[in-house]
Each structure stands twice: as C-alpha cells, then as structure tokens.
C-alpha positions as CSV (number, residue, x, y, z in Angstrom):
1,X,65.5,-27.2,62.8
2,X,64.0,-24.1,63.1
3,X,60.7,-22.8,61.8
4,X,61.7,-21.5,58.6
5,X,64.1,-24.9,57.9
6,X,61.2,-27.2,58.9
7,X,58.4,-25.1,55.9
8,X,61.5,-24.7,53.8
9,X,61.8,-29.1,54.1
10,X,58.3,-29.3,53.4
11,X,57.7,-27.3,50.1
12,X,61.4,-28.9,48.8
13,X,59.4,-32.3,49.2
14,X,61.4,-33.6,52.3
15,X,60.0,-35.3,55.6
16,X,60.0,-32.6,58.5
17,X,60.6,-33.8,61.9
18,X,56.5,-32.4,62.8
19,X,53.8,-31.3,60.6
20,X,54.2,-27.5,60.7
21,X,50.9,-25.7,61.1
22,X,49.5,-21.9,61.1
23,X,46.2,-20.9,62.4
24,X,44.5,-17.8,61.5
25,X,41.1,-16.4,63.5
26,X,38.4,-13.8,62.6
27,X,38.0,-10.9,65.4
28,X,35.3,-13.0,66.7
29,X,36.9,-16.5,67.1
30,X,40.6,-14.3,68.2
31,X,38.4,-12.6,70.9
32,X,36.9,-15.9,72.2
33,X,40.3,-17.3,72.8
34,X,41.6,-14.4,74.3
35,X,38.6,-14.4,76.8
36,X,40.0,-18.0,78.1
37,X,43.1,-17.3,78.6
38,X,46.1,-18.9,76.1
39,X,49.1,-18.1,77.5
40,X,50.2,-21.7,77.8
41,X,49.7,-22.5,74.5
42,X,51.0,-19.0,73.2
43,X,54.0,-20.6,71.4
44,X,51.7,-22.7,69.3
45,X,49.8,-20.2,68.3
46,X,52.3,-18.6,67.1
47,X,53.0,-21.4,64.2
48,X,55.5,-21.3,61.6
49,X,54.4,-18.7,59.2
50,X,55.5,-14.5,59.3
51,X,53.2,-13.0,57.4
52,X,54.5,-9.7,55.4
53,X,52.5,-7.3,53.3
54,X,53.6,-3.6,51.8
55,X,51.2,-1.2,53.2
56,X,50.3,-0.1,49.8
57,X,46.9,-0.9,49.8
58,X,45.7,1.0,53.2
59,X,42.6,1.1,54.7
60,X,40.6,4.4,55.4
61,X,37.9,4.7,57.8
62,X,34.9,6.7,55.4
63,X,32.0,5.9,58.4
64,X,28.9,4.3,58.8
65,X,31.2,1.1,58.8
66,X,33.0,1.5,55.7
67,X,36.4,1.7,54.3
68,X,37.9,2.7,51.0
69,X,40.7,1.2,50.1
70,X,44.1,1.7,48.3
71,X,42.8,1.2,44.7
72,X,39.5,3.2,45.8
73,X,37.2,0.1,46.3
74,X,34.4,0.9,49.7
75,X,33.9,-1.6,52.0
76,X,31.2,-2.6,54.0
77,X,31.7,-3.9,56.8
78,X,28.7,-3.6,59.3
79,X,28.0,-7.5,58.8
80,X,31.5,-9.3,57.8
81,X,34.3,-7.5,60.4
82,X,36.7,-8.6,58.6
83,X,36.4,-8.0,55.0
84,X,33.3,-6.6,54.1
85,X,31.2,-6.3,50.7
86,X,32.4,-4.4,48.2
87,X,30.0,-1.1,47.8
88,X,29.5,0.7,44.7
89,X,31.5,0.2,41.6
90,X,34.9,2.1,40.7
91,X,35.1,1.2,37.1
92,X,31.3,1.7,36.0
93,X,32.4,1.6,32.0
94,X,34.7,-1.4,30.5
95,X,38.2,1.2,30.6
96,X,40.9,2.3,32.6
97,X,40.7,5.4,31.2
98,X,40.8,7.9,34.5
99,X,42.1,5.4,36.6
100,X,45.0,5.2,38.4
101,X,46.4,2.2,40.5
102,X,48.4,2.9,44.4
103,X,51.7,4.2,44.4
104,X,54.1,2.2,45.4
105,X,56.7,3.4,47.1
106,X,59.9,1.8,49.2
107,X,58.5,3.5,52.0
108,X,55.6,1.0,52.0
109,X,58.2,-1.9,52.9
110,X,60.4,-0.3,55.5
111,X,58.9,-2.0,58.1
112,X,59.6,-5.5,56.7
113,X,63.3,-5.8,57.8
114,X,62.2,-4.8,61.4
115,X,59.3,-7.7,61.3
116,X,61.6,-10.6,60.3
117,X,64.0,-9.4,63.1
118,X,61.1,-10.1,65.5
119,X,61.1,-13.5,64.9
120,X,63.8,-14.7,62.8
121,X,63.1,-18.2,62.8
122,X,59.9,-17.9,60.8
123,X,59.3,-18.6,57.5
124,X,58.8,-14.9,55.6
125,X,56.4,-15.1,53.1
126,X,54.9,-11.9,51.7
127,X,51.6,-11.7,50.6
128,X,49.1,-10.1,48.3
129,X,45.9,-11.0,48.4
130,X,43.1,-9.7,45.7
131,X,45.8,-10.7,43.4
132,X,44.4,-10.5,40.1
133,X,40.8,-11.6,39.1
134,X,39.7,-10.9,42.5
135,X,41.5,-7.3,42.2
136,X,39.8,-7.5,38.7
137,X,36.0,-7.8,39.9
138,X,36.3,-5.8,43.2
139,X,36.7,-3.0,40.7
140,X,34.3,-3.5,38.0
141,X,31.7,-5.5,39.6
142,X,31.5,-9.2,40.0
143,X,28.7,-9.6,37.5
144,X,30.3,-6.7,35.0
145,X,33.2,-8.6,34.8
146,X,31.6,-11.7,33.7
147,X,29.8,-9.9,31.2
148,X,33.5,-8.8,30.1
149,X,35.0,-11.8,29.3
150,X,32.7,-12.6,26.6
151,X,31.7,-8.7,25.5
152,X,34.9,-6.8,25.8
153,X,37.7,-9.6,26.1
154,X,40.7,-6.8,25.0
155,X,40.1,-4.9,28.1
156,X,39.7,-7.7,30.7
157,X,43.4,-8.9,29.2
158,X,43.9,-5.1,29.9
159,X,43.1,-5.1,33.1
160,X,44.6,-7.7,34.2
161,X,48.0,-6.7,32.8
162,X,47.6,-3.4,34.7
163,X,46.9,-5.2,37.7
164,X,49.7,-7.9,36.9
165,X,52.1,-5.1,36.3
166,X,51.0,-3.5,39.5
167,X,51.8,-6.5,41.2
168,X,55.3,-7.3,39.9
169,X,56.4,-3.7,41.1
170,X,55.3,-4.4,44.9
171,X,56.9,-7.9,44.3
172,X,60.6,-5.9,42.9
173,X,60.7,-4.2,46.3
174,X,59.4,-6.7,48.7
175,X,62.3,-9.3,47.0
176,X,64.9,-6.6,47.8
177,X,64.5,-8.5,51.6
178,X,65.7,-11.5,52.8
179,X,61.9,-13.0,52.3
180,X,61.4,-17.3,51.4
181,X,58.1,-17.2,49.6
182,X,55.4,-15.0,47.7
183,X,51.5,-15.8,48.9
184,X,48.8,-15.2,46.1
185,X,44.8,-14.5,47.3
186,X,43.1,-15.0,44.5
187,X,39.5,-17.0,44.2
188,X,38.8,-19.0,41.4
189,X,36.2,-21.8,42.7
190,X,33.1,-22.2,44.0
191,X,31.7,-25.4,45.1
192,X,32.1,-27.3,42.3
193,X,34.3,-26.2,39.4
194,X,35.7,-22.7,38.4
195,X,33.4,-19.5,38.8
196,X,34.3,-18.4,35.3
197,X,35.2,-22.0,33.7
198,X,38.5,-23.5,32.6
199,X,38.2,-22.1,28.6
200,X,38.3,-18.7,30.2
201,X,40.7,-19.0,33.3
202,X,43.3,-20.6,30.6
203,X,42.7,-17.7,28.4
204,X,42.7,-14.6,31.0
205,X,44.0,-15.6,34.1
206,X,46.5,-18.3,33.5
207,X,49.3,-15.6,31.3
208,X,49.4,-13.2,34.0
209,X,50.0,-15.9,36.4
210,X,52.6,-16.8,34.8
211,X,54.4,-13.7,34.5
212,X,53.7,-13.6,38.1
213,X,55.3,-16.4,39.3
214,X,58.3,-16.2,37.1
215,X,58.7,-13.0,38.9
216,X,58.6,-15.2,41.9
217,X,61.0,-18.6,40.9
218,X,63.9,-16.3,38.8
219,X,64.3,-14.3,42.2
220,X,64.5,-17.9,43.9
221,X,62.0,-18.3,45.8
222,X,58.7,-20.1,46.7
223,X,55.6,-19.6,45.7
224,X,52.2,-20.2,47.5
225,X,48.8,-19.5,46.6
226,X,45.5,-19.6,48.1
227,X,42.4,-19.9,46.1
228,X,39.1,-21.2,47.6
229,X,36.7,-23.9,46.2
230,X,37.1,-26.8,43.9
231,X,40.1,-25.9,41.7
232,X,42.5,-28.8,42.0
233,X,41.7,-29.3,38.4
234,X,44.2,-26.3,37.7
235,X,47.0,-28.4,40.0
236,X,49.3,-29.3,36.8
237,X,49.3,-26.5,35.1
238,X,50.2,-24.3,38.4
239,X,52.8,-26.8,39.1
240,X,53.9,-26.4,35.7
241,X,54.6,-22.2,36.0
242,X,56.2,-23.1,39.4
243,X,53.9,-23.1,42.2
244,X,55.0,-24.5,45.3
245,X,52.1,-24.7,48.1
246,X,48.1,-24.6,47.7
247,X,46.3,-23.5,50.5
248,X,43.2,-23.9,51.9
249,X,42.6,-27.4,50.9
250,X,39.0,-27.2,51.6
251,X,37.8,-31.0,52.4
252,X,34.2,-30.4,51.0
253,X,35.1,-29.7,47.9
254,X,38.3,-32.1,47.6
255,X,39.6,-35.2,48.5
256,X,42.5,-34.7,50.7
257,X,43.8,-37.3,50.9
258,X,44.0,-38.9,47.7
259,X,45.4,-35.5,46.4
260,X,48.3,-35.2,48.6
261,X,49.5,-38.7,48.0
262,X,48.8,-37.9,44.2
263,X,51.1,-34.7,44.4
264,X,53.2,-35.3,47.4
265,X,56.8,-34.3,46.2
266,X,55.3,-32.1,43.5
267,X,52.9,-29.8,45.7
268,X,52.7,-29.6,49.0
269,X,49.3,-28.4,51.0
270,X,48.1,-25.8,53.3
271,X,45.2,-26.7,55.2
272,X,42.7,-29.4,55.3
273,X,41.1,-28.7,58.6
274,X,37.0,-28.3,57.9
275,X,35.5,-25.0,58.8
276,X,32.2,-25.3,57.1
277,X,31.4,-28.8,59.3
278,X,34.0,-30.0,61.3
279,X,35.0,-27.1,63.5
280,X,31.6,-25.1,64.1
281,X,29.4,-28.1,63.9
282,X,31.6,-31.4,65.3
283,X,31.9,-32.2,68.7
284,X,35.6,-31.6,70.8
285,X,36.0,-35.5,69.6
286,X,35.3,-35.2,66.1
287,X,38.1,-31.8,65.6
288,X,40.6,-34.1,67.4
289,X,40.0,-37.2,65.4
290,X,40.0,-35.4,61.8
291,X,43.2,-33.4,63.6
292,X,45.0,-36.5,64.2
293,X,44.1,-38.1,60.8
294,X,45.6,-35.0,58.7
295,X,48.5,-34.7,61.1
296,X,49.0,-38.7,60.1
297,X,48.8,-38.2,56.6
298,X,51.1,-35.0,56.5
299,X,54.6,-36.9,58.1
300,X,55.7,-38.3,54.9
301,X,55.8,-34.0,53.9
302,X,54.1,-31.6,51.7
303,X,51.6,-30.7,54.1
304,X,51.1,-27.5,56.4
305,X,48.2,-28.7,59.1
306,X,45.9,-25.5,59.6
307,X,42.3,-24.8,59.5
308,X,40.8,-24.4,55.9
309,X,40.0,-20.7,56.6
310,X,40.3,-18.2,59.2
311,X,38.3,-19.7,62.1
312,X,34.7,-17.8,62.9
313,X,33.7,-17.0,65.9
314,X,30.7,-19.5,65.8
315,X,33.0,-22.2,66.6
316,X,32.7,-23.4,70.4
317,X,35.6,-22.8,72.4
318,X,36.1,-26.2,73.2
319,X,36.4,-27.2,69.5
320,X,39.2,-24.2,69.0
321,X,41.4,-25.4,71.8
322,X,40.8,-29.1,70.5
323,X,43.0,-28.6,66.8
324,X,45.0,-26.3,68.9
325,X,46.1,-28.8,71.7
326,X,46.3,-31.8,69.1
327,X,48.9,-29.8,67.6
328,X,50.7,-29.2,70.3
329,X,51.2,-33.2,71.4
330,X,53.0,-34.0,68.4
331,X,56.1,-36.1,68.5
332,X,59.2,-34.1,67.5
333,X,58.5,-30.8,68.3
C-alpha cells in the first residue's frame, strides 16, 4: 500500500497494515532535531500526511515582530514564533460594514498540482485553519465576541456566514485538484467543556459547519477537523454532518481509549500522544511506553499515531527521538 491507500483504509474504517502517523514541530523543537542530525530517520519524519493550503491568507512582515495577515489581523510574535497573539482589533463595532475578506484567486492554488507531484504517495489533504469561530474572534476580539452571542446574535450568524462563504469559495478551487481530504482548525474547548457552551455552539457554529462539510462530502471527499480541548461531547453530531477524522486527541482532557473503541468504524483519531506531560515532562521510557500503548490500540484502525500538538522545543531531545524511533520499529512497514 502506499501512503495515501494506507490513511485512505483508516478513515474508511479498515485495518491498515501499520498505524500511520504525522509529526509536526515548532521552530524550536524542528531546530533541535536538526542540530542532531536525522538523516536516518528522514523517511519517518516525513509521515503520511501532504499538507496543502491556498496562499490566500499571506503573511506580511509590519516589524517589531509582527505580522498582519490576509484578513488584516496583526500578530505578535516576539514570545510565541509560531503563531503569535492577535494585536489590536479589526472589527472594533459589531458590523461588517467596511470590511472586506481576501481575494481569492486561482492563482493562490497554482502551486498545489506541483506539491502533490513531489510526493505522490501522500495523502493530500488541504487545510484551513482559523476556520470559522476562531476566524470569528481573531477579528472582533475574543471577549467582544462573547459579548456578541448574547447582545447582537444577528450579526455573529452574520459573520460567520461571511466567513463560511469565504471558506466554501477557497474550498471550490482547492477541489478542482486531485486532493483526498479537507482539514478544519477551529478551537472550541478548553479544559473542560466548550469555551462558549453547547446551547450556543449548536446555535452558531454547528449550521455553518454544516454547510461546510457538505461542501466537503458532495465533492467526495474526507473530512478532518482539529479542534483542541474537551469537545468529544460534539462527536455525534460531527459524525452526523459527515466528519471523518478528529485530531488532536488530547489525553488530558479525554479518554483515548475508551473513545476510539466507542467510535472505531465511525471516527477515526489523529493524535493521542501527550504534549502537556508526557513528552516535555516523562522520561525517554515513559514516551516509548505510552508510544507503544497507542500504537497497540490503533491496529484494529481509525487511528493516526502523532503527537497531540506541534512538539515545543522544551521537549528533551531524547524524548523527541523516543516516539520517533518507536514509530519507526513497527511491524509492517
């Protein structure tokens, strides 16, 4: 099988010859391994996963370590490298009125074809992260937002039916290619529960989901979401509008494995692999033992092994190469 065939058995709820995994690595944590020296395990690295995005959304360098982006939002990133905080507030007043969302263009995708011809055994899955609610507060303001759904509920439905719309129209043209999957960012949890409650998310965010996904599953393909914290009370009614894959699985805030045994066949599961504990704060040991265990409980299918999140660069370098080589000493590969 190859790459693609092997994700493609695990989200149709078959038994893959391997677990399939991904790993993804902040600046810090990528630097760190490239310090050591991975050429050996270069191939592993490399996972299963081609990640594809439009360039819609790019990225300019403003200074003093911040960076506006596509839909106007500053970052800034002199403490998180990766992300950032969101600085200031583009929609100060509860309208859209002056506002106008990135253009999106074919040109923004041309360089998809020539990605998946790179490595043509990978599973294509293109992504857009800050999908909707997190798209949705990055412009108003986290606590504005809040304040919206109970003060001025028409234009948070607003909103996020501009933003929904704005999404569809990069999905049209990214489905134009031969892709397998579309990847949602957007976070709904926190440690325990849903940041704005299950009354609201059913009310706001759960119609514009599904007129995403059915986007999605009438073009024929799968769909995968990530959404942080404890959410898996929102598992049957994403099933339900079609989603395929949950990702990151976050052990502190579920139980992993009674939920893949629950949903195995139904849902399958991206990650699993603690980085609030486990990875910065276990010893070698302890990442190979809970490695092992999750590998274990992902032959039957429905599981993508992989690190919760994108690994920090606190993590010692003998626990990265730990989950890395555990991988790698699978049977069937």
């Amino acid at each position: 099988m190859t790459r693609r065939e092997v994700i493609r058995t695990v989200l149709e709820g078959g038994t893959p010859p391997y677990v399939p995994w991904h790993f993804s690595f902040t600046k810090e944590a990528k630097e760190k391994l490239d310090a050591h020296g991975t050429r050996s395990l270069e191939d592993i690295l490399r996972g299963h996963l081609l990640w594809l995005s439009s360039r819609v959304n790019v990225h300019t360098d403003i200074g003093n370590d911040k960076v506006r982006d596509g839909f106007g939002v500053v970052w800034d990133q002199s403490r998180d490298k990766d992300i950032g905080t969101v600085h200031g507030c583009v929609l100060p007043e509860p309208t859209l009125k002056g506002y106008s969302f990135p253009e999106i263009s074919p040109k923004f995708f041309e360089h998809i074809p020539g990605e998946i011809e790179q490595q043509p055994d990978m599973f294509r899955q293109f992504s857009i992260g800050f999908s909707l609610y997190e798209r949705a507060w990055t412009l108003r303001g986290m606590e504005n937002l809040m304040m919206d759904f109970l003060d001025h509920p028409d234009f948070v439905h607003e909103l996020l039916s501009a933003i929904a719309d704005h999404n569809i129209a990069q999905l049209r043209e990214a489905l134009k290619f031969d892709i397998d999957a579309v990847y949602f960012g957007d976070d709904w949890g926190q440690q325990h529960g849903l940041q704005m409650g299950p009354k609201l998310w059913k009310e706001f965010i759960y119609p514009q989901l599904k007129r995403m996904y059915a986007a999605v599953r009438d073009a024929g393909k799968f769909i995968m979401i990530h959404s942080c914290g404890d959410v898996d009370e929102l598992f049957d009614d994403l099933i339900e509008i079609g989603l395929n894959c949950f990702n990151p699985f976050q052990p502190e805030v579920m139980d992993v494995e009674a939920l893949l045994k629950q949903y195995r066949g139904r849902l399958s599961f991206f990650g699993g692999l603690s980085t609030q504990k486990t990875l910065p704060y276990g010893t070698e040991e302890d990442v190979r033992a809970e490695s092992r265990r999750l590998l274990a409980l992902g032959r039957a299918g429905s599981y993508i092994f992989a690190p919760a999140h994108a690994v920090e660069g606190d993590v010692p370098l003998e626990n990265l190469l730990a989950f890395i080589e555990t991988v790698a000493e699978q049977t069937g590969l």
